[in-house]
PDB file of N, CA, C, O and CB in Angstrom:
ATOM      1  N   UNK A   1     -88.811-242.595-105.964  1.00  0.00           N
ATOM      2  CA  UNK A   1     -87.757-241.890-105.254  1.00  0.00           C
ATOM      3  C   UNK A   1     -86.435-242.085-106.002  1.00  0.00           C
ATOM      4  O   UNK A   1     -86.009-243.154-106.440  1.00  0.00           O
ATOM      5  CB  UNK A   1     -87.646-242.391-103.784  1.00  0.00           C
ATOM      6  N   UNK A   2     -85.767-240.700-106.090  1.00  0.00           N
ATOM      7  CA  UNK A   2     -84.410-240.757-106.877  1.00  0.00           C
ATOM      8  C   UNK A   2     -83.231-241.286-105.417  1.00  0.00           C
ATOM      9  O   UNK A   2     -83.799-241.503-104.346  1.00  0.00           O
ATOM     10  CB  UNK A   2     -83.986-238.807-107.734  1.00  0.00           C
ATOM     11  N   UNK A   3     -82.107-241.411-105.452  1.00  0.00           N
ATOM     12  CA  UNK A   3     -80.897-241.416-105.026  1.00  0.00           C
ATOM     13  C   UNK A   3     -79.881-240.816-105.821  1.00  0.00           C
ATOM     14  O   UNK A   3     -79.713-240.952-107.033  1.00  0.00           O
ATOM     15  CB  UNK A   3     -80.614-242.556-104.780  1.00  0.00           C
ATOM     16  N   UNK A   4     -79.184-240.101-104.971  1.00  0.00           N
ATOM     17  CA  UNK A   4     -77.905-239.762-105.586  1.00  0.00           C
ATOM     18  C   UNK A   4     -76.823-240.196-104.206  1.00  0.00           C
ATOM     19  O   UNK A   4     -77.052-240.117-102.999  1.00  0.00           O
ATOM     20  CB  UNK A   4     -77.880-237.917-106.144  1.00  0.00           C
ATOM     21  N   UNK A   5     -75.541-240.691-104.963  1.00  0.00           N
ATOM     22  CA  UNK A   5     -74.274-241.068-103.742  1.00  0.00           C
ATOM     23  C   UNK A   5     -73.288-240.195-103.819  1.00  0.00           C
ATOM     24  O   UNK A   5     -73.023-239.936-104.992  1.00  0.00           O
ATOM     25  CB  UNK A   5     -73.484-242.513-103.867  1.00  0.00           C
ATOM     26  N   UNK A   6     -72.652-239.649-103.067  1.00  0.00           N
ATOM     27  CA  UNK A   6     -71.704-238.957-102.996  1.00  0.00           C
ATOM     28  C   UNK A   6     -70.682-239.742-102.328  1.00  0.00           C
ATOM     29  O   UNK A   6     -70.953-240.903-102.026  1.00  0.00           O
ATOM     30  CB  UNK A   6     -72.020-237.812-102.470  1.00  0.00           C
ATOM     31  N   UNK A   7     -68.888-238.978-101.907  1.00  0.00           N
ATOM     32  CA  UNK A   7     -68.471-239.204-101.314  1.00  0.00           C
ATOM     33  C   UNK A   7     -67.751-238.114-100.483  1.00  0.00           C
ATOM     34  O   UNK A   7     -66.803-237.717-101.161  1.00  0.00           O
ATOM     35  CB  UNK A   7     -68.136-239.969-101.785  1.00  0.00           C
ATOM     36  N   UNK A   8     -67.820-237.309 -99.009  1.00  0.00           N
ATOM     37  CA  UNK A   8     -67.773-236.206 -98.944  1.00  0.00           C
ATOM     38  C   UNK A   8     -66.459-236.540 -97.827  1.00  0.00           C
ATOM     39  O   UNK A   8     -66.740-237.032 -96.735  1.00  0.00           O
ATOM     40  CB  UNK A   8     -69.187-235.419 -98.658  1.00  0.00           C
ATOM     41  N   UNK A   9     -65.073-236.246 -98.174  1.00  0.00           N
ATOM     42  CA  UNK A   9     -64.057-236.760 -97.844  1.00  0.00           C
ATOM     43  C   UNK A   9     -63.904-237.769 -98.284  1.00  0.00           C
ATOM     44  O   UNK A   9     -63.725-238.149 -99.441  1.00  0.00           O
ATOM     45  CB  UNK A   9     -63.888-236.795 -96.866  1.00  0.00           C
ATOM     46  N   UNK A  10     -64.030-238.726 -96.489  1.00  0.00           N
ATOM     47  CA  UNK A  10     -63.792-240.035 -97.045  1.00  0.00           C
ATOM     48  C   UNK A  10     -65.214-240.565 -96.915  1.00  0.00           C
ATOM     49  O   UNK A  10     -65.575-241.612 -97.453  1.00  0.00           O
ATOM     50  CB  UNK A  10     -62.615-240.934 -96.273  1.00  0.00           C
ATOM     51  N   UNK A  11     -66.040-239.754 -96.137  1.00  0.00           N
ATOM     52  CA  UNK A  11     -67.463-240.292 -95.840  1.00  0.00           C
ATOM     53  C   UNK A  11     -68.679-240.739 -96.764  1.00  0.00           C
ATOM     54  O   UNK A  11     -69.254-239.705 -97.103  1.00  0.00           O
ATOM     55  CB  UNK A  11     -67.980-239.380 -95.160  1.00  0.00           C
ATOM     56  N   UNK A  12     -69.282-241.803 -97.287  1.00  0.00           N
ATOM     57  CA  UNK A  12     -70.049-242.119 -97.993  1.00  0.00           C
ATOM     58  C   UNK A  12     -71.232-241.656 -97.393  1.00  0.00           C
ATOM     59  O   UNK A  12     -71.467-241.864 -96.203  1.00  0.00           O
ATOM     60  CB  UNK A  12     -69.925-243.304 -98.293  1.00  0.00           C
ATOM     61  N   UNK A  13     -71.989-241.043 -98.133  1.00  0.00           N
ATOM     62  CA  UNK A  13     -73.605-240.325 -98.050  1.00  0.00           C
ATOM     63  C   UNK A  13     -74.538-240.191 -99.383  1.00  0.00           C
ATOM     64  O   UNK A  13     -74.319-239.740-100.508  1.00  0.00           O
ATOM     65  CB  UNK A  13     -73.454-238.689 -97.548  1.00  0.00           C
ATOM     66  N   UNK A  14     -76.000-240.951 -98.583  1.00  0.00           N
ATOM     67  CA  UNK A  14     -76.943-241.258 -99.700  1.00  0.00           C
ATOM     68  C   UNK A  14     -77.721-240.190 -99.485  1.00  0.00           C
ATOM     69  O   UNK A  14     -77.902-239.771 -98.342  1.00  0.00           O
ATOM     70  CB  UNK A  14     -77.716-242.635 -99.725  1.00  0.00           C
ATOM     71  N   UNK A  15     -78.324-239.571-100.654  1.00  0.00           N
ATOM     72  CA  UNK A  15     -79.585-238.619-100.737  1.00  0.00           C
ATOM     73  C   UNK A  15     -80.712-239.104-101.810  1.00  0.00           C
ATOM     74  O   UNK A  15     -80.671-239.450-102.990  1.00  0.00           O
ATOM     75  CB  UNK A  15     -79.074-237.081-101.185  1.00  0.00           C
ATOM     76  N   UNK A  16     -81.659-238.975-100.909  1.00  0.00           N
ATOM     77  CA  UNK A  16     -82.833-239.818-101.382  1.00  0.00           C
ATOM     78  C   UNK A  16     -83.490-238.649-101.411  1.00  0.00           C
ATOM     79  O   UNK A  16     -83.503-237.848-100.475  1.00  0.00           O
ATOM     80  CB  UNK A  16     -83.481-241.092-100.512  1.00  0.00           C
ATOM     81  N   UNK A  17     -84.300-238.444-102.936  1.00  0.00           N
ATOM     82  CA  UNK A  17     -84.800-237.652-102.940  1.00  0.00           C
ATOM     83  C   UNK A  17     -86.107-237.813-103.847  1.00  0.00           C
ATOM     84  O   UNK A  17     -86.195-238.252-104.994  1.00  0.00           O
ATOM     85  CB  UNK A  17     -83.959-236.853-103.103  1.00  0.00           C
ATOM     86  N   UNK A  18     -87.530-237.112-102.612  1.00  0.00           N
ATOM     87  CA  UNK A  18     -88.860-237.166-102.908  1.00  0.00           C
ATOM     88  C   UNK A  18     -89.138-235.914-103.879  1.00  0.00           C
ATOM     89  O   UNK A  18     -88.285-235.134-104.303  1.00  0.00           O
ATOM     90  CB  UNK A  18     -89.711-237.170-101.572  1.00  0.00           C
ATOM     91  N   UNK A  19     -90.253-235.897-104.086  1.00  0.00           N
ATOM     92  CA  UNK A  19     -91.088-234.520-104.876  1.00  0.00           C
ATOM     93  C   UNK A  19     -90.643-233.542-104.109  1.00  0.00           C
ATOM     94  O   UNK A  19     -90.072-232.612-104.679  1.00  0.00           O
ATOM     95  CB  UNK A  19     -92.868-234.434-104.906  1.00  0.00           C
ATOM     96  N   UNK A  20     -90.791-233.505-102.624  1.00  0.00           N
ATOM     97  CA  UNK A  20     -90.715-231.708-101.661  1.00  0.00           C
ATOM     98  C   UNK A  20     -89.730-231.930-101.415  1.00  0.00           C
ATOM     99  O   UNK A  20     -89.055-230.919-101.608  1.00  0.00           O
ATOM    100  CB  UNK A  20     -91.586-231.110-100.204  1.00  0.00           C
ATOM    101  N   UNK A  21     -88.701-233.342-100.793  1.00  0.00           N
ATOM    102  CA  UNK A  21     -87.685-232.870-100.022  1.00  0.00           C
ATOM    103  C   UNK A  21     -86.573-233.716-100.172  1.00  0.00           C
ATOM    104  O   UNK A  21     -86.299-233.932-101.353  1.00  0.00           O
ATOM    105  CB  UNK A  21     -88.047-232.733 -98.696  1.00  0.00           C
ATOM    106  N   UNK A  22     -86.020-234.132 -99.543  1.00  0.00           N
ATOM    107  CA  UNK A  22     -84.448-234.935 -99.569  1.00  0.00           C
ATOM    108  C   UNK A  22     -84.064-234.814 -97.688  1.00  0.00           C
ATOM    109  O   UNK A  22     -83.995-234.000 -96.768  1.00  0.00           O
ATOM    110  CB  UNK A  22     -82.883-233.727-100.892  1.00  0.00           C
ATOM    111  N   UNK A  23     -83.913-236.187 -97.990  1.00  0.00           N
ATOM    112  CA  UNK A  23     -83.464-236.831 -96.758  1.00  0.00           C
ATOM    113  C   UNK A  23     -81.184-237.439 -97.152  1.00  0.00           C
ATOM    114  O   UNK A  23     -80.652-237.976 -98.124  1.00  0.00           O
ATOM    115  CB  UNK A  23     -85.025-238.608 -96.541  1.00  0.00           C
ATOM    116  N   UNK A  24     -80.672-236.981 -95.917  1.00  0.00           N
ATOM    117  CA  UNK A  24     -79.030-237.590 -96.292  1.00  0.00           C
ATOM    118  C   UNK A  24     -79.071-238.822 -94.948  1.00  0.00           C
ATOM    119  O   UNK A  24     -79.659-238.926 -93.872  1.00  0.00           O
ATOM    120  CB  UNK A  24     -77.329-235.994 -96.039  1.00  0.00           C
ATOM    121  N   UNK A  25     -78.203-239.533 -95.640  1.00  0.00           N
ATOM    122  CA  UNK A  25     -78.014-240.664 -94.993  1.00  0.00           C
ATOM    123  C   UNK A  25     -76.363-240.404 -94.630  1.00  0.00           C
ATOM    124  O   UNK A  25     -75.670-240.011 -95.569  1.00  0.00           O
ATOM    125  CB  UNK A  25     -78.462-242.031 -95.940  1.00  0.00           C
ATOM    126  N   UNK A  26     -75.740-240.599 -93.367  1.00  0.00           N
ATOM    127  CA  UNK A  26     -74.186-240.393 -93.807  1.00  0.00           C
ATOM    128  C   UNK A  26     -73.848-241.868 -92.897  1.00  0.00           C
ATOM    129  O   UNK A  26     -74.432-242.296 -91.901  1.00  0.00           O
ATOM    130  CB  UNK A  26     -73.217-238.567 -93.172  1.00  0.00           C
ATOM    131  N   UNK A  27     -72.827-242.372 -93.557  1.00  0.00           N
ATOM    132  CA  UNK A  27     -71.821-243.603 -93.514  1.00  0.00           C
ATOM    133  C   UNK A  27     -71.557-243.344 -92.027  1.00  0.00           C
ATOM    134  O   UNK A  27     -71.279-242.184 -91.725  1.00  0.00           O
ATOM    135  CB  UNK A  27     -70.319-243.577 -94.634  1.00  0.00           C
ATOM    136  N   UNK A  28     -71.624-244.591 -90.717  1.00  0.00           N
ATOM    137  CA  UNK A  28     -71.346-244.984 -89.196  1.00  0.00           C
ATOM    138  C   UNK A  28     -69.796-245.577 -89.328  1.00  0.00           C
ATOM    139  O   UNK A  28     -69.695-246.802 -89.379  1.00  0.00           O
ATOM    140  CB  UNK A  28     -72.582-246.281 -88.519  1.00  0.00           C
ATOM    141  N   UNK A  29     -69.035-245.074 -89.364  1.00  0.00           N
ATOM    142  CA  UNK A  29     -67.723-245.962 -89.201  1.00  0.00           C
ATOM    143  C   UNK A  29     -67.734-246.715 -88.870  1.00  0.00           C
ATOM    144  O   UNK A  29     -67.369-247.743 -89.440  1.00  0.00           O
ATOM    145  CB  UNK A  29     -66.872-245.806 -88.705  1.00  0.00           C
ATOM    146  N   UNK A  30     -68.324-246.585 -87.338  1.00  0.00           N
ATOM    147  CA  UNK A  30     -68.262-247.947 -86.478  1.00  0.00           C
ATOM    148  C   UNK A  30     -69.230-248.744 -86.565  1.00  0.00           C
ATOM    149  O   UNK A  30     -69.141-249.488 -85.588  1.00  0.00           O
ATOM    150  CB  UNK A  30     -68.170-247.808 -85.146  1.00  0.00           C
ATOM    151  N   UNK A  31     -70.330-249.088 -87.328  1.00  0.00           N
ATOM    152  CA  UNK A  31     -70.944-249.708 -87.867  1.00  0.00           C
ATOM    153  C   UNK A  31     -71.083-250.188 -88.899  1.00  0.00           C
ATOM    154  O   UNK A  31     -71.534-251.334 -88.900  1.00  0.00           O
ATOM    155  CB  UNK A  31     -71.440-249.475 -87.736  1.00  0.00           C
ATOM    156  N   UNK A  32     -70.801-249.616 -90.065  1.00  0.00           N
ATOM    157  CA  UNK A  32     -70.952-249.537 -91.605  1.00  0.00           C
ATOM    158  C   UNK A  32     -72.296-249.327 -92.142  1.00  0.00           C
ATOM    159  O   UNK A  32     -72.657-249.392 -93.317  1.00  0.00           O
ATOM    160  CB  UNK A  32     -70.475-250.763 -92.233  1.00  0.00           C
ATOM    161  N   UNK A  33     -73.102-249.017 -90.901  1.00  0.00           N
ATOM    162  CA  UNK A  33     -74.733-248.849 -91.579  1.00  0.00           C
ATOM    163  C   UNK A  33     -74.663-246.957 -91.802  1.00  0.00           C
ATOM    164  O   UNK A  33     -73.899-246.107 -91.343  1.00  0.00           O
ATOM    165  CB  UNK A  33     -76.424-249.537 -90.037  1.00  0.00           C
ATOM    166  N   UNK A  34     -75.579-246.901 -92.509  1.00  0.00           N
ATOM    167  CA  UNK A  34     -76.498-245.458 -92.950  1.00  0.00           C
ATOM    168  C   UNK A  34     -77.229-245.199 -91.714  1.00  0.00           C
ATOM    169  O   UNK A  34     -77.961-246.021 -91.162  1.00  0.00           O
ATOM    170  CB  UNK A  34     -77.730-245.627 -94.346  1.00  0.00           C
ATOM    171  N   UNK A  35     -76.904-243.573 -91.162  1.00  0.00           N
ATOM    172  CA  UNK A  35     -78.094-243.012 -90.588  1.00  0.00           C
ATOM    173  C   UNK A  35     -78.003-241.920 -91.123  1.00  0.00           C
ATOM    174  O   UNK A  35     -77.096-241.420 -91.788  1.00  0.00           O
ATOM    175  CB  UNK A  35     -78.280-242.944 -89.186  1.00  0.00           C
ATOM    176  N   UNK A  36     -79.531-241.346 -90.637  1.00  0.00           N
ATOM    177  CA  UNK A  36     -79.905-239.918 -91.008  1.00  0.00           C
ATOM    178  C   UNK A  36     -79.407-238.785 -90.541  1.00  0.00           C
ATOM    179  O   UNK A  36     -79.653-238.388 -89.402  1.00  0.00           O
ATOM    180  CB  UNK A  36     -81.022-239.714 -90.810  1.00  0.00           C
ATOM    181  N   UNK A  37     -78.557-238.074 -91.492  1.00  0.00           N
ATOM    182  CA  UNK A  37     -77.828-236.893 -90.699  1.00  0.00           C
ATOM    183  C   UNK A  37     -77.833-235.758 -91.738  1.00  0.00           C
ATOM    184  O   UNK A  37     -76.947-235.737 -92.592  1.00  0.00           O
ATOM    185  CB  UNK A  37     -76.171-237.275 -90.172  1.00  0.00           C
ATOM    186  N   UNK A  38     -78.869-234.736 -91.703  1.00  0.00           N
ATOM    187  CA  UNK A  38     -79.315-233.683 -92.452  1.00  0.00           C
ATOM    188  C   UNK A  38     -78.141-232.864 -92.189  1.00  0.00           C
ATOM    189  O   UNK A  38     -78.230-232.063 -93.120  1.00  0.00           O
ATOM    190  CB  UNK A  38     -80.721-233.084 -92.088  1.00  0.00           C
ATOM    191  N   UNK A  39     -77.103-232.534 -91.539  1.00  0.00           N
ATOM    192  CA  UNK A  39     -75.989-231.907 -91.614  1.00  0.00           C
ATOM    193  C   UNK A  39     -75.196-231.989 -93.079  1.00  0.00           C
ATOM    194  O   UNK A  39     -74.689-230.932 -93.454  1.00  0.00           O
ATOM    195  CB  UNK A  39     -75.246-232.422 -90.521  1.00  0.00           C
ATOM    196  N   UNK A  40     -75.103-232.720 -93.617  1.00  0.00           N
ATOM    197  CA  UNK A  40     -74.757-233.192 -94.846  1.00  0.00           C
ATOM    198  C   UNK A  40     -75.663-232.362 -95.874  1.00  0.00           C
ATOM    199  O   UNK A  40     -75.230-232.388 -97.026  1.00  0.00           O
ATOM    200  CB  UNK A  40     -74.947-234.765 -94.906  1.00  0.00           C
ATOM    201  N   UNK A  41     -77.001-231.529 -95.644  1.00  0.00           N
ATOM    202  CA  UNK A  41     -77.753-231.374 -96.964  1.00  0.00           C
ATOM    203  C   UNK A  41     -76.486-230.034 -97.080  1.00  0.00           C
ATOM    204  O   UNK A  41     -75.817-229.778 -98.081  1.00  0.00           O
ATOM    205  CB  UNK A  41     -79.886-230.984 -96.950  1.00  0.00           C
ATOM    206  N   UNK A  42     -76.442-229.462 -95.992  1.00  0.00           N
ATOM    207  CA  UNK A  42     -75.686-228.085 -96.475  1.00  0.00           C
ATOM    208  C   UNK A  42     -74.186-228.522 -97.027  1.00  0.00           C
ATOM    209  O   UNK A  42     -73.555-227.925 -97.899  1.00  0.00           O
ATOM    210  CB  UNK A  42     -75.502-226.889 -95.054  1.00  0.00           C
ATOM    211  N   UNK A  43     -73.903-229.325 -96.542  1.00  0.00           N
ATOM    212  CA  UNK A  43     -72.357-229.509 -96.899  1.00  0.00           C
ATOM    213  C   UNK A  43     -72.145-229.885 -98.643  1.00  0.00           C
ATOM    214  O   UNK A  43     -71.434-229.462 -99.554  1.00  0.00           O
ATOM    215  CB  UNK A  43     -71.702-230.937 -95.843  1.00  0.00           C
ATOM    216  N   UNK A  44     -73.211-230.926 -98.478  1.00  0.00           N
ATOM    217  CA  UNK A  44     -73.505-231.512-100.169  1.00  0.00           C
ATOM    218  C   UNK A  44     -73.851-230.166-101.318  1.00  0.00           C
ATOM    219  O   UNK A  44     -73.237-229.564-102.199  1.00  0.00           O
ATOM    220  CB  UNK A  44     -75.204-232.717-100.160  1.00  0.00           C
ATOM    221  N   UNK A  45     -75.108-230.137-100.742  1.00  0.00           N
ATOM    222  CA  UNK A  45     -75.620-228.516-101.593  1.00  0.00           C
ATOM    223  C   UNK A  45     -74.344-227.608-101.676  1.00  0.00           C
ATOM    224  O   UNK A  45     -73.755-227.843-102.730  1.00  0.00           O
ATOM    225  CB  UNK A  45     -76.972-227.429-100.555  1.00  0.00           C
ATOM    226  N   UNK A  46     -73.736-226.677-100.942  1.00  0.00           N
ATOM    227  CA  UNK A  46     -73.549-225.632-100.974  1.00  0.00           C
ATOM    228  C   UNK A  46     -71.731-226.282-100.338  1.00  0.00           C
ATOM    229  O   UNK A  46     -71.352-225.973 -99.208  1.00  0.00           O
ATOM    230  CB  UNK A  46     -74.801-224.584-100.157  1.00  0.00           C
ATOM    231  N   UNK A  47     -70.914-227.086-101.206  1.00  0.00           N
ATOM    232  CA  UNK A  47     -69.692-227.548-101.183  1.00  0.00           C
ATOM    233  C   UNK A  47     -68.537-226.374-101.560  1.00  0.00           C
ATOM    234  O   UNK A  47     -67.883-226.311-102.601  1.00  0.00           O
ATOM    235  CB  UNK A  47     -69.709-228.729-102.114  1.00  0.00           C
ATOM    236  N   UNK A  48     -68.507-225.871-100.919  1.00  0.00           N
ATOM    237  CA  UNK A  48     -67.239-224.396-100.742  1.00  0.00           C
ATOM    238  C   UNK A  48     -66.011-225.489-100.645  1.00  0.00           C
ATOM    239  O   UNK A  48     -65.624-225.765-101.780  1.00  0.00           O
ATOM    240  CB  UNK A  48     -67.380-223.021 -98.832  1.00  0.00           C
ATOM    241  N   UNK A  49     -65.494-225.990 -99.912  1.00  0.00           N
ATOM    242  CA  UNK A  49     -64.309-226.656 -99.838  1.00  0.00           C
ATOM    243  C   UNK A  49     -63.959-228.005-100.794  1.00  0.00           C
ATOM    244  O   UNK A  49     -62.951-228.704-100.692  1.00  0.00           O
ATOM    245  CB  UNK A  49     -64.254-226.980 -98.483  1.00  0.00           C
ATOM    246  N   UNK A  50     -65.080-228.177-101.760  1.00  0.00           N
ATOM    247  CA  UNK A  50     -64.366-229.046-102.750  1.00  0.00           C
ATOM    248  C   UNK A  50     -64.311-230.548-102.341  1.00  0.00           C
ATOM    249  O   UNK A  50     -64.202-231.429-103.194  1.00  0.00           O
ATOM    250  CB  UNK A  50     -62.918-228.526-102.937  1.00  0.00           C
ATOM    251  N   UNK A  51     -64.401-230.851-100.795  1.00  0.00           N
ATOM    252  CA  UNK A  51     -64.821-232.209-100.380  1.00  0.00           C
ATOM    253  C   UNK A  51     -65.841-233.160-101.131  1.00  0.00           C
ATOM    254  O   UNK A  51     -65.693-234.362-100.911  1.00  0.00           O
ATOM    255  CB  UNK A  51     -65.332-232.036 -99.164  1.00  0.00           C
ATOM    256  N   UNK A  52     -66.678-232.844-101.838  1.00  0.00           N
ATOM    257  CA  UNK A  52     -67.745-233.688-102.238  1.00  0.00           C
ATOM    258  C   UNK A  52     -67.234-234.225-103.811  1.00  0.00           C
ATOM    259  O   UNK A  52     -66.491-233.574-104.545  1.00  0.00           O
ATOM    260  CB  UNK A  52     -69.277-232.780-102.201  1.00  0.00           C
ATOM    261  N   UNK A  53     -67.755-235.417-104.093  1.00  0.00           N
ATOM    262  CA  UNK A  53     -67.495-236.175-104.931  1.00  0.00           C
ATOM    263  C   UNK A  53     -68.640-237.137-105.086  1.00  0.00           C
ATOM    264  O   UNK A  53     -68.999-237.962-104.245  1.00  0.00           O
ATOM    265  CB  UNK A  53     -66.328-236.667-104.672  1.00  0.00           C
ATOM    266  N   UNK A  54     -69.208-236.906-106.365  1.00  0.00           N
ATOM    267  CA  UNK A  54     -70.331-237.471-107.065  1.00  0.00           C
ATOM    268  C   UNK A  54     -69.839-238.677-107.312  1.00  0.00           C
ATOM    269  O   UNK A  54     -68.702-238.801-107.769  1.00  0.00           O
ATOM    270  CB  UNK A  54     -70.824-236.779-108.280  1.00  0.00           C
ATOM    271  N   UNK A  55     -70.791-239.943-106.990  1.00  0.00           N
ATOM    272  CA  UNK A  55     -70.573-240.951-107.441  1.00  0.00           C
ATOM    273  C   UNK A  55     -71.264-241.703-108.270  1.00  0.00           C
ATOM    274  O   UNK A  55     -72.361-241.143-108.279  1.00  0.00           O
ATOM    275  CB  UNK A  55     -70.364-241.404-106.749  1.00  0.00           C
ATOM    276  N   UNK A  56     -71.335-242.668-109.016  1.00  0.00           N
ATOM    277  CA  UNK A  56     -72.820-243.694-109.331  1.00  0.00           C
ATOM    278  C   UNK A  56     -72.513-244.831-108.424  1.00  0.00           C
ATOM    279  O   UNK A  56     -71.577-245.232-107.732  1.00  0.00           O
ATOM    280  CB  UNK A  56     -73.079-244.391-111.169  1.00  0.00           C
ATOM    281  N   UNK A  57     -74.093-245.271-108.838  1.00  0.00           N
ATOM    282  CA  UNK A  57     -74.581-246.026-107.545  1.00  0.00           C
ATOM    283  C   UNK A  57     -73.178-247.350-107.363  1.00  0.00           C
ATOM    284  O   UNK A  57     -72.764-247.685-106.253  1.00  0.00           O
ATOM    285  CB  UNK A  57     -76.534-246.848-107.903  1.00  0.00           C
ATOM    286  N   UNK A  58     -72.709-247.856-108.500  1.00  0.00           N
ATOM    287  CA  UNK A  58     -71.878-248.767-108.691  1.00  0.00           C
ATOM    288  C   UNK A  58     -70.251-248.609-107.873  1.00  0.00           C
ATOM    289  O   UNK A  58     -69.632-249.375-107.134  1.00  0.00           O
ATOM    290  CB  UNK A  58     -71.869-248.793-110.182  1.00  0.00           C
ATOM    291  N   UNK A  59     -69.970-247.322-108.383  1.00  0.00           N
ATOM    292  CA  UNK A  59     -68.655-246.809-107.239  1.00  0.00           C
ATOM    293  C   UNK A  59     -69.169-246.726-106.046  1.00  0.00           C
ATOM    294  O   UNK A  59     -68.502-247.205-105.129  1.00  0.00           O
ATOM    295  CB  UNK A  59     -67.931-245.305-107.452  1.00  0.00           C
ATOM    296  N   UNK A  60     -70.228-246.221-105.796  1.00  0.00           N
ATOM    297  CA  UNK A  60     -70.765-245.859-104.219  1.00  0.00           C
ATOM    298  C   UNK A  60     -70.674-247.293-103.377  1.00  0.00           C
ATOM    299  O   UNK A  60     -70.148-247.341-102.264  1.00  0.00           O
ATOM    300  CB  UNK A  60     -72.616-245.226-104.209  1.00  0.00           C
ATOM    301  N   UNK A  61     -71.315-248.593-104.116  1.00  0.00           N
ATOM    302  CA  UNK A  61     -71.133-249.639-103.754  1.00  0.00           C
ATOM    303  C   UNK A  61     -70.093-250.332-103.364  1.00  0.00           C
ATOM    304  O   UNK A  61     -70.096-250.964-102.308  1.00  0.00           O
ATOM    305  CB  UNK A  61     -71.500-250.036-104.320  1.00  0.00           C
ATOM    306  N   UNK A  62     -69.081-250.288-104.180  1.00  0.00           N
ATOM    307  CA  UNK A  62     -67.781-250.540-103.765  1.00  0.00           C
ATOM    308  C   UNK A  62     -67.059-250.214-103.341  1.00  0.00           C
ATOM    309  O   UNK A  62     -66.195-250.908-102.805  1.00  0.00           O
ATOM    310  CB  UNK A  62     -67.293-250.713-104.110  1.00  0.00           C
ATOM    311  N   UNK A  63     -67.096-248.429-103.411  1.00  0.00           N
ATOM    312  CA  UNK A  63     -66.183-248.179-102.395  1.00  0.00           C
ATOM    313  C   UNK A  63     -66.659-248.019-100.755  1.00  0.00           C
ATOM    314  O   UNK A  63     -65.906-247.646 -99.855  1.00  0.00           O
ATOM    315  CB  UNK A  63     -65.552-246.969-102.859  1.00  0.00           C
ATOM    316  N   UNK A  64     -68.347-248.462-100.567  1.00  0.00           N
ATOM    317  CA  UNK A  64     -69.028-248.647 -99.124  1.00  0.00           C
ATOM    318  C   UNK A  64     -68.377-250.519 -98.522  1.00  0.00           C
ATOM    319  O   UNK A  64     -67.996-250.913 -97.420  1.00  0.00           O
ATOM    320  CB  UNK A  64     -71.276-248.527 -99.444  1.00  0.00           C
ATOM    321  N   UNK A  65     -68.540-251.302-100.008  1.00  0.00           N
ATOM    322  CA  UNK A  65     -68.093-252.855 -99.718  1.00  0.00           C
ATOM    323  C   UNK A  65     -66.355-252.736 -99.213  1.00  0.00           C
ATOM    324  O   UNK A  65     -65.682-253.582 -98.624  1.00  0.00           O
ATOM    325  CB  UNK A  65     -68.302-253.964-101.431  1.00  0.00           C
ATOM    326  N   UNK A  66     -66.046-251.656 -99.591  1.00  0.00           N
ATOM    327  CA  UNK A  66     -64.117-252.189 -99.154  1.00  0.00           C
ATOM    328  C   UNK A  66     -64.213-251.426 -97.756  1.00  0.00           C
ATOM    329  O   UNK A  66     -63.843-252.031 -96.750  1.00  0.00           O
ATOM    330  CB  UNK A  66     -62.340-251.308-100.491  1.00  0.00           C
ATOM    331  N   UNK A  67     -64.751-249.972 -97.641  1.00  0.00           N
ATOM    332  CA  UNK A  67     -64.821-249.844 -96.193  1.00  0.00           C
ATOM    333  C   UNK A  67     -64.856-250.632 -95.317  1.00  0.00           C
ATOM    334  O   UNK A  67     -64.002-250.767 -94.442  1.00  0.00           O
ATOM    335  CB  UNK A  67     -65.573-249.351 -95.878  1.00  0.00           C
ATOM    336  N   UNK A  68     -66.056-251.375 -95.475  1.00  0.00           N
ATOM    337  CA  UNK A  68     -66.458-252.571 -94.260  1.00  0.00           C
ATOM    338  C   UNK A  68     -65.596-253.362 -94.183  1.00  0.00           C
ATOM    339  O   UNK A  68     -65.185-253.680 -93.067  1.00  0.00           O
ATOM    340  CB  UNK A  68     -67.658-253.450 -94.396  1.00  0.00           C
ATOM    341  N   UNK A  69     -65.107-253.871 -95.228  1.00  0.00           N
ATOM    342  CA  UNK A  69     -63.988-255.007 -95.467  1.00  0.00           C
ATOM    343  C   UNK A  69     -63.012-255.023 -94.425  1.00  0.00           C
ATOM    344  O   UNK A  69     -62.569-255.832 -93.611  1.00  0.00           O
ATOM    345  CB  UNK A  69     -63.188-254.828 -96.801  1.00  0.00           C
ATOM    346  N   UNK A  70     -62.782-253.421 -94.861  1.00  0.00           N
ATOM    347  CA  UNK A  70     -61.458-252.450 -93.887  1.00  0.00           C
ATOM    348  C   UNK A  70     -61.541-253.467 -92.431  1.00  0.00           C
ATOM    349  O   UNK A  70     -60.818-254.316 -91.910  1.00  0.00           O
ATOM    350  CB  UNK A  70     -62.061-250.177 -93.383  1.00  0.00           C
ATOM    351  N   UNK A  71     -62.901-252.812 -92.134  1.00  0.00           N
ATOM    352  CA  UNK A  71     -63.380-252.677 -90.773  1.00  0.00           C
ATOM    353  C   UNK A  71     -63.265-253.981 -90.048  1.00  0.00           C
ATOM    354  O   UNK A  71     -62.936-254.065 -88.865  1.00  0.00           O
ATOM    355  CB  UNK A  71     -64.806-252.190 -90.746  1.00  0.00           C
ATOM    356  N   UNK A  72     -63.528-254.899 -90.752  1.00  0.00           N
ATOM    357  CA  UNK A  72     -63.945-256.143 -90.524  1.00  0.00           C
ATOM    358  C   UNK A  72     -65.715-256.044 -90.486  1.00  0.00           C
ATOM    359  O   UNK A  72     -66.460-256.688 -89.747  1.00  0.00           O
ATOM    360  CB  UNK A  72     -63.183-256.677 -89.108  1.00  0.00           C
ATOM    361  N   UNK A  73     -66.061-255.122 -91.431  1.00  0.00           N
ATOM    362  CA  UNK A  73     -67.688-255.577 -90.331  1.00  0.00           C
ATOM    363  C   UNK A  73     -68.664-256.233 -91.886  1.00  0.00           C
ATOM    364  O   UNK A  73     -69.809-256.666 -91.759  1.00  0.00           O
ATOM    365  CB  UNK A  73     -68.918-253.380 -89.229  1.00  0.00           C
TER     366      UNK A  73
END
């Protein structure tokens, strides 16, 4: 399985992607965990407003570690 990270605003979102399909994960504020929210495939795919921002896994990491930080969580 591949991953790719984005950052779509300010929201961090993982796409994991199999042979048929792709699953998005989008960033819980109030948690700091990943859930599954396929709303994101269209936004990611088909980015008209310029919000999305490719990351590697290394930025994705850090800028998910200072969120929480933010948060306290």
């Amino acid at each position: 399985m591949e991953k790719k990270y984005y950052k779509y605003g300010t929201r961090p979102i993982i796409e994991e992607i199999e042979p048929e399909f792709s699953t998005f994960y989008a960033y819980q504020w109030e948690t700091g965990e990943f859930k599954e929210d396929m709303t994101y495939m269209r936004k990611i795919r088909f980015d008209f407003s310029g919000d999305r921002e490719d990351l590697s896994e290394k930025e994705f990491n850090a800028y998910v570690e200072k969120l929480r930080k933010e948060k306290g969580l």
